[in-house]
N, CA and C atoms as a LAMMPS dump frame, in Angstrom:
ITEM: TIMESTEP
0
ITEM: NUMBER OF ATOMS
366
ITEM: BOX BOUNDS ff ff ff
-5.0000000000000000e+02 5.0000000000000000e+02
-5.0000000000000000e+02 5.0000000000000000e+02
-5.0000000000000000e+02 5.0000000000000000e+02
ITEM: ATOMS id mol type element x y z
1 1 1 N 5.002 18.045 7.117
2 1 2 C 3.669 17.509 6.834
3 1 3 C 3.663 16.819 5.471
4 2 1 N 3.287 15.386 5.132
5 2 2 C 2.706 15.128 4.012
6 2 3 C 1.642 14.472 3.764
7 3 1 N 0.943 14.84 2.886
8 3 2 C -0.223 14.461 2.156
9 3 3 C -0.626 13.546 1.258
10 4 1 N -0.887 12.047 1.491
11 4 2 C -0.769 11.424 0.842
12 4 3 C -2.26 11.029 0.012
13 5 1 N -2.297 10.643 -1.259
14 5 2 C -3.524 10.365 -1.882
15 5 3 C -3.492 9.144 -2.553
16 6 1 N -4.513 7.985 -2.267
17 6 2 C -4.57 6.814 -3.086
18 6 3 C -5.241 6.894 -4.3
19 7 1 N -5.373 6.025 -5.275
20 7 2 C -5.775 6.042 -6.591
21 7 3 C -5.69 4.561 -6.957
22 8 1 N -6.252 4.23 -7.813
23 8 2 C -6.469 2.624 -8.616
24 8 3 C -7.136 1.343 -8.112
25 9 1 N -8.069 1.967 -6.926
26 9 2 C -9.079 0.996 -6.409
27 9 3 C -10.205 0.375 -7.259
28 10 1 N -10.445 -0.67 -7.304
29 10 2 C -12.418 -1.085 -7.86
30 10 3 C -12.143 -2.081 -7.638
31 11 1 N -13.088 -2.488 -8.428
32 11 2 C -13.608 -3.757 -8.495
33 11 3 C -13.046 -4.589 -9.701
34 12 1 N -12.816 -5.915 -9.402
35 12 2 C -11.814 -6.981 -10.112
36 12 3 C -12.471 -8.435 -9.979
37 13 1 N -12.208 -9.113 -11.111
38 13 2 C -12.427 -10.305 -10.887
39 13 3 C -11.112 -10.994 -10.146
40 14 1 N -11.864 -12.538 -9.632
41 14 2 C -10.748 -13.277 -9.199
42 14 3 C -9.485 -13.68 -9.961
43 15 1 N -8.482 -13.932 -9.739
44 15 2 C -7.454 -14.001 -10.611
45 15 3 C -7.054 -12.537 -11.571
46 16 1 N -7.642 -11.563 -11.025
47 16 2 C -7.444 -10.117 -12.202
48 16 3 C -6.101 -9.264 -10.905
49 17 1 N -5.95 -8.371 -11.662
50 17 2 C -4.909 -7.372 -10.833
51 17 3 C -5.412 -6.154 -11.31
52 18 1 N -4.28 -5.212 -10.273
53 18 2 C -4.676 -3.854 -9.7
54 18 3 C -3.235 -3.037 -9.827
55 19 1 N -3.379 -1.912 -9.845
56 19 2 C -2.007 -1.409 -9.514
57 19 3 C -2.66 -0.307 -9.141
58 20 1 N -2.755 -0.319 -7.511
59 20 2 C -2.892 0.816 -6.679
60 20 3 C -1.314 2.043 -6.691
61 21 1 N -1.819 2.887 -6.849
62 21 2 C -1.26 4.37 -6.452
63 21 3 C -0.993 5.454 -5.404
64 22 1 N -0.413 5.43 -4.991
65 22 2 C -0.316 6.803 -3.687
66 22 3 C 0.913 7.655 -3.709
67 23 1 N 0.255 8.885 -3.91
68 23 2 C 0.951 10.53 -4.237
69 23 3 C 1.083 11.086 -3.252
70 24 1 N 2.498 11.529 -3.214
71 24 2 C 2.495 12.15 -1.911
72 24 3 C 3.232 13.736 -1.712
73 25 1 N 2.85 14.275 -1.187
74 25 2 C 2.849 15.908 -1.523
75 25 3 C 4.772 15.941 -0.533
76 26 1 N 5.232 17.031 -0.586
77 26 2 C 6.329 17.161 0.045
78 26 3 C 7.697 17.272 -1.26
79 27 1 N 8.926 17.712 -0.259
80 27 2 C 10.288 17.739 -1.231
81 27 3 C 10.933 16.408 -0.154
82 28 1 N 10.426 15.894 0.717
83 28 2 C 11.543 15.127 0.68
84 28 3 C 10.589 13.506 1.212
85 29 1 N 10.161 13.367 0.235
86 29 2 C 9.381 11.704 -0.051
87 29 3 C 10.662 10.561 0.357
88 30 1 N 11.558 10.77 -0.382
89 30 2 C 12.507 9.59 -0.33
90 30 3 C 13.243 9.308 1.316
91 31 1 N 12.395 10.324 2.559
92 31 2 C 12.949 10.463 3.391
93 31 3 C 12.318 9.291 4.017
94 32 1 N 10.951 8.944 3.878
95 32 2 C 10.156 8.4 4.173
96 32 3 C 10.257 6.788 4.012
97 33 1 N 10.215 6.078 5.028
98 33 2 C 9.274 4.626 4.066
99 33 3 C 8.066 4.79 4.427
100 34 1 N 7.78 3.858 3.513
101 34 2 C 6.331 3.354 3.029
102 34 3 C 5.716 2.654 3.023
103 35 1 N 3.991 2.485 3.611
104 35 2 C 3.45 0.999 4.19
105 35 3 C 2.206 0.997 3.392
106 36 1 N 1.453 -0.259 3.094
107 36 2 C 0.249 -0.6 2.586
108 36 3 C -0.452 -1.308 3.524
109 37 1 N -1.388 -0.719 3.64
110 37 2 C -2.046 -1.341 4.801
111 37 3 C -3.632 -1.585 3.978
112 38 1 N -3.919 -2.662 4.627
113 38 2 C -5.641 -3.33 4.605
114 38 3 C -6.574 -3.248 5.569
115 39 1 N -7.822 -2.976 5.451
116 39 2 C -8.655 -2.797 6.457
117 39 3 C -10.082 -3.649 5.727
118 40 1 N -10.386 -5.2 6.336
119 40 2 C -11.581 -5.504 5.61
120 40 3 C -12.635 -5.142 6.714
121 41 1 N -14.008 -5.649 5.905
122 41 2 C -14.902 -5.487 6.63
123 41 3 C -15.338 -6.025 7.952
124 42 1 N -15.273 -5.847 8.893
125 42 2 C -15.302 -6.368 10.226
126 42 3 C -13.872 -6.724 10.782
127 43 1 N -13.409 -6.296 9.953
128 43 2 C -11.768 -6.779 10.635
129 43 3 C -10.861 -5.474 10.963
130 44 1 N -9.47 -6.111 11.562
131 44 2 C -8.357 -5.019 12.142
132 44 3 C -7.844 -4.623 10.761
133 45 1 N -7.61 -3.696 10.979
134 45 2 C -6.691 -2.929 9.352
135 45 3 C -5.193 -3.464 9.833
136 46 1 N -4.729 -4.244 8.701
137 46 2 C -3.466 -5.142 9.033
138 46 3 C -2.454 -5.115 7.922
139 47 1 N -0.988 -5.2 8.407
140 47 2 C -0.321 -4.729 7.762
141 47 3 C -0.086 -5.463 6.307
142 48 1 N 0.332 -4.739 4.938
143 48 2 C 0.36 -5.262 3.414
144 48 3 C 1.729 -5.691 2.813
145 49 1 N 2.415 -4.442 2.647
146 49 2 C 3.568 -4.285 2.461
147 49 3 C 4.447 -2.968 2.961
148 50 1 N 5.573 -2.829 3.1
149 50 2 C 6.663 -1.821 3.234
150 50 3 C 7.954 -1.674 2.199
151 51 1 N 8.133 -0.078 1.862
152 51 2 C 9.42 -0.147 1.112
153 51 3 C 10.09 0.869 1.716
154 52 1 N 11.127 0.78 2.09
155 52 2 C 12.233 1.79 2.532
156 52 3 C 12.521 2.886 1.244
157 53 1 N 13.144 3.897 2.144
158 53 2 C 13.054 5.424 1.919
159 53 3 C 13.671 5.232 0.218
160 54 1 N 14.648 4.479 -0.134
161 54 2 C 15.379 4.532 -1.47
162 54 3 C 15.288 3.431 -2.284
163 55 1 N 13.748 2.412 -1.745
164 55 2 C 13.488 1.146 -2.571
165 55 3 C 14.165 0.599 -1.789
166 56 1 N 15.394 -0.098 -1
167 56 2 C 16.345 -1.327 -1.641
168 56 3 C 15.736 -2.203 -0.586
169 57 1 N 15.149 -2.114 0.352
170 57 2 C 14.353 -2.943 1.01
171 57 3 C 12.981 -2.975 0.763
172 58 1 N 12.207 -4.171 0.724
173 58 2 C 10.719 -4.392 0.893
174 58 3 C 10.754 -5.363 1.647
175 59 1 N 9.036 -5.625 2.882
176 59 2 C 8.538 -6.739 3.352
177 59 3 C 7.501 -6.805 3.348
178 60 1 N 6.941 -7.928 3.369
179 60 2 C 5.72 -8.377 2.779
180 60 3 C 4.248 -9.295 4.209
181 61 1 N 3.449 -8.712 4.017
182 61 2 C 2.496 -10.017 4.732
183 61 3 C 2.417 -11.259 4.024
184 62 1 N 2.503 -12.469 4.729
185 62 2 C 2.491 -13.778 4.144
186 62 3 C 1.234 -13.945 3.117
187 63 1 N 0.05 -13.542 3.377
188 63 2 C -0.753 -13.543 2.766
189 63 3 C -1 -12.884 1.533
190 64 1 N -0.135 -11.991 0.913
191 64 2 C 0.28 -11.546 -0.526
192 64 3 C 1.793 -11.827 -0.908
193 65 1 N 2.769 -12.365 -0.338
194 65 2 C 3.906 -13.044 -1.088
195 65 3 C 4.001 -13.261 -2.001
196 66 1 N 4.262 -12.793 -2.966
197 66 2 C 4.624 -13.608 -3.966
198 66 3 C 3.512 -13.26 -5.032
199 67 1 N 2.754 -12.426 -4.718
200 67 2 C 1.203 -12.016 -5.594
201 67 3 C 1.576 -10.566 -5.916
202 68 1 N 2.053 -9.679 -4.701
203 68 2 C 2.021 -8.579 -4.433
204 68 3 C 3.483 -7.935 -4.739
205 69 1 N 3.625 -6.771 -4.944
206 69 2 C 4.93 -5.941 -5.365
207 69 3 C 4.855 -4.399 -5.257
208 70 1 N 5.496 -4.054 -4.299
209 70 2 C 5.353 -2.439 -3.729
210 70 3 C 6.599 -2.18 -4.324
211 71 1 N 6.735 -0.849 -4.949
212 71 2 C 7.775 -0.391 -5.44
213 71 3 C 7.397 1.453 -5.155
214 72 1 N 8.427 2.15 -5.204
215 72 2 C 8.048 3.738 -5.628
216 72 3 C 9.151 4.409 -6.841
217 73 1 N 8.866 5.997 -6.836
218 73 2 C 9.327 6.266 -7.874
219 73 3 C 9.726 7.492 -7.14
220 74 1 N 10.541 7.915 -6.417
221 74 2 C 11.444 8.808 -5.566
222 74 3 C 10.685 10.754 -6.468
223 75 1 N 10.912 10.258 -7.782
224 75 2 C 11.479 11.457 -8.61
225 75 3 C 9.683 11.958 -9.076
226 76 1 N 9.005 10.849 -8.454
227 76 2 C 7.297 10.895 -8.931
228 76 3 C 6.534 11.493 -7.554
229 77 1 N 7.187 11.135 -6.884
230 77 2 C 6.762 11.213 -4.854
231 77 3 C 5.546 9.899 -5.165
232 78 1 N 6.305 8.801 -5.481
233 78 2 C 4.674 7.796 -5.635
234 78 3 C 5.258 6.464 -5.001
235 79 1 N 4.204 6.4 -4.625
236 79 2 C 4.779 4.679 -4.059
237 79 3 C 3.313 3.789 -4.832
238 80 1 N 3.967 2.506 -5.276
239 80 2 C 2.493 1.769 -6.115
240 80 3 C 2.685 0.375 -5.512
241 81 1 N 1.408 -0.14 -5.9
242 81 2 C 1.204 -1.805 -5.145
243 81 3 C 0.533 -2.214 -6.008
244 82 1 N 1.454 -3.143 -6.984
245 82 2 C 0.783 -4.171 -7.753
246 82 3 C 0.587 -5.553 -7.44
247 83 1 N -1.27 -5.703 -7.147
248 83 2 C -1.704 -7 -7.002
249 83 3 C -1.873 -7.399 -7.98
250 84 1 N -1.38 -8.984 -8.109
251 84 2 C -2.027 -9.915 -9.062
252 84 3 C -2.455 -11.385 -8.563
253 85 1 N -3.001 -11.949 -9.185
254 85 2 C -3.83 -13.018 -8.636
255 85 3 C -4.496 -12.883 -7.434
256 86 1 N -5.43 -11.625 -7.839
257 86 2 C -6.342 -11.395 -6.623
258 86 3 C -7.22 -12.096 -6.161
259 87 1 N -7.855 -12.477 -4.65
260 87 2 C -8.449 -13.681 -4.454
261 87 3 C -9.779 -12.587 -3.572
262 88 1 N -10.727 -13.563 -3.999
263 88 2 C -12.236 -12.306 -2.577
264 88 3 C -11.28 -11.977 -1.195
265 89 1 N -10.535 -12.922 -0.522
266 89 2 C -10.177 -12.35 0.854
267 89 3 C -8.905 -11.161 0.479
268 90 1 N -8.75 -10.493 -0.556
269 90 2 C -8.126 -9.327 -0.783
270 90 3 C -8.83 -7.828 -0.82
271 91 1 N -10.099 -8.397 -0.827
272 91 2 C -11.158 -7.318 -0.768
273 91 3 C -11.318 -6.275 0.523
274 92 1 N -10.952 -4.913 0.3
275 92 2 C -10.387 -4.015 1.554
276 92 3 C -10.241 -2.571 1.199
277 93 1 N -10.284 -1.977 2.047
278 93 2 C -9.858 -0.929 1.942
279 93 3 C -8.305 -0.763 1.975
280 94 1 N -8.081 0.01 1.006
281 94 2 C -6.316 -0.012 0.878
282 94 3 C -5.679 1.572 1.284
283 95 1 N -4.754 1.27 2.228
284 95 2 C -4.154 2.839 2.842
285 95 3 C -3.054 2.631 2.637
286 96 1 N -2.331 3.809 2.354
287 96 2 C -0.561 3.792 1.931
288 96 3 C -0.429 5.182 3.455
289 97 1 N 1.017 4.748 3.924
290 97 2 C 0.607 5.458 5.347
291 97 3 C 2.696 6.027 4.981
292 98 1 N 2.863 6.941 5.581
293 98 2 C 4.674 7.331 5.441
294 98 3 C 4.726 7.507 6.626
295 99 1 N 6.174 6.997 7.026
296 99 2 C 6.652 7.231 8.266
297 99 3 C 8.717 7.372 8.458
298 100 1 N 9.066 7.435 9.086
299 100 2 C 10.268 7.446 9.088
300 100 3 C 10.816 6.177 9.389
301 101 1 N 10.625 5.208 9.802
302 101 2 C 10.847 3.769 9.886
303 101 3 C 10.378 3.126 9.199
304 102 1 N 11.611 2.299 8.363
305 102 2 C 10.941 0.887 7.814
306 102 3 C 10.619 -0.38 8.728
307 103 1 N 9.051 -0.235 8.668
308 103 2 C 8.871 -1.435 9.587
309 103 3 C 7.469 -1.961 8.941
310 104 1 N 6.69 -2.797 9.783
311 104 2 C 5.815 -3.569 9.456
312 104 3 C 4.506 -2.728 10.652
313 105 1 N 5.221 -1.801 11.358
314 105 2 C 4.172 -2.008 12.75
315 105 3 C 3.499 -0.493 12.492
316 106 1 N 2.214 -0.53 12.058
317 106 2 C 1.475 0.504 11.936
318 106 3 C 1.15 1.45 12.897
319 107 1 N 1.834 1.227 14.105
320 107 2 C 1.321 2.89 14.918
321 107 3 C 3.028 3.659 14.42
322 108 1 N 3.804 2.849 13.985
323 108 2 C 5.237 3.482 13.614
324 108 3 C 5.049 4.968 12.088
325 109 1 N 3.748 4.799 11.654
326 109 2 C 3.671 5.259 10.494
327 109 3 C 2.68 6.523 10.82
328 110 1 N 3.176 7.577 10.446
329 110 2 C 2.597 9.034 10.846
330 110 3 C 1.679 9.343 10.24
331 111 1 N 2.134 9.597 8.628
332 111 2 C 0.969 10.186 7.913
333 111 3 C 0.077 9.092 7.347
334 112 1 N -0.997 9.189 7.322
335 112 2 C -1.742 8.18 6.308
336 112 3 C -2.983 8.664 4.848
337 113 1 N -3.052 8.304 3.845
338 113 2 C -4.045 8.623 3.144
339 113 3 C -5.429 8.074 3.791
340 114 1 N -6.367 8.362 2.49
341 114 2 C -7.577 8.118 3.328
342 114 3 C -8.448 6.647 2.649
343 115 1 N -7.403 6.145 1.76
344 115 2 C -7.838 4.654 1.598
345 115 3 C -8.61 4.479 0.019
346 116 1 N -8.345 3.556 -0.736
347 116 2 C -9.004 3.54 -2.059
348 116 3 C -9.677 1.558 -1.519
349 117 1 N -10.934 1.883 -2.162
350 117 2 C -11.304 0.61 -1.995
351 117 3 C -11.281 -0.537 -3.253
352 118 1 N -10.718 -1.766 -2.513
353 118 2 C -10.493 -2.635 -3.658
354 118 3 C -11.718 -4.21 -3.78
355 119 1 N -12.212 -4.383 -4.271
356 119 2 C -13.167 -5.226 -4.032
357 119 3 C -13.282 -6.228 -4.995
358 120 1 N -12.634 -7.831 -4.335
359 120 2 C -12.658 -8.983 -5.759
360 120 3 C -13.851 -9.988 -5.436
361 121 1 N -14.125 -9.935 -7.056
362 121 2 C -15.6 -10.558 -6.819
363 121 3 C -15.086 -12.341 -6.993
364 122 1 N -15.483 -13.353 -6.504
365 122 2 C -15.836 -14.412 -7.021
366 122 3 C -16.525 -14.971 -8.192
C-alpha cells in the first residue's frame, strides 16, 4: 500500500511557476514510477508527466514540454513537478498517482493522491 500526498498548489500569475510536491509513504518508493496527472474543469483528467522508478527516464504531454520538469528524490520518497511559464489553460487539479509501469496511460497507475489545486490567473 502507498500513500501518496500533494503539496505546492495555488494560485499564480501568468508566466509565474510552481513546484508541486508529492510524498509518498512506503520503504520501497523507488519501486514505483510516477505520473502527474491534470484534471480541469469540465474536462477528462489527462495525462502530465511520468518518471521511472530510478529517474533515468521521463515523458512528457506536448502541452507542457519544455515548461515542465518532473524529477524525484528516491532517499525523500518525493516526486516534484516544476512548472514554469504557466499559462490559464494550466489551471487544474494536480494528482501524482504510483504505479509499477512507466507509462503515460492512467488506468496503469494504482495508487493516487487526492490532488492539490493549481490555478493561473490571466
Amino acid at each position: 500500500q502507498v500513500q501518496l500526498v500533494e503539496s505546492g498548489g495555488g494560485l499564480v500569475q501568468a508566466g509565474g511557476s510552481l513546484r508541486l510536491s508529492c510524498a509518498a509513504s512506503g520503504r520501497t518508493f523507488s519501486s514505483y514510477a510516477m505520473g502527474w496527472f491534470r484534471q480541469a474543469p469540465g474536462k477528462e483528467r489527462e495525462f502530465v508527466a511520468a518518471i521511472s522508478g530510478q529517474g533515468g527516464s521521463t515523458a512528457y504531454a506536448d502541452p507542457v514540454k519544455g515548461r515542465f520538469t518532473i524529477s524525484r528524490d528516491n532517499a525523500k520518497n518525493t516526486v516534484y513537478l516544476q512548472m514554469n511559464s504557466l499559462k490559464p489553460d494550466d489551471t487544474a487539479i494536480y494528482s501524482c498517482a504510483a504505479g509499477g509501469v512507466y507509462t503515460r496511460v492512467e488506468s496503469l497507475y494504482r495508487y493516487w493522491g487526492q490532488g492539490t489545486q493549481v490555478t493561473v490567473s490571466s
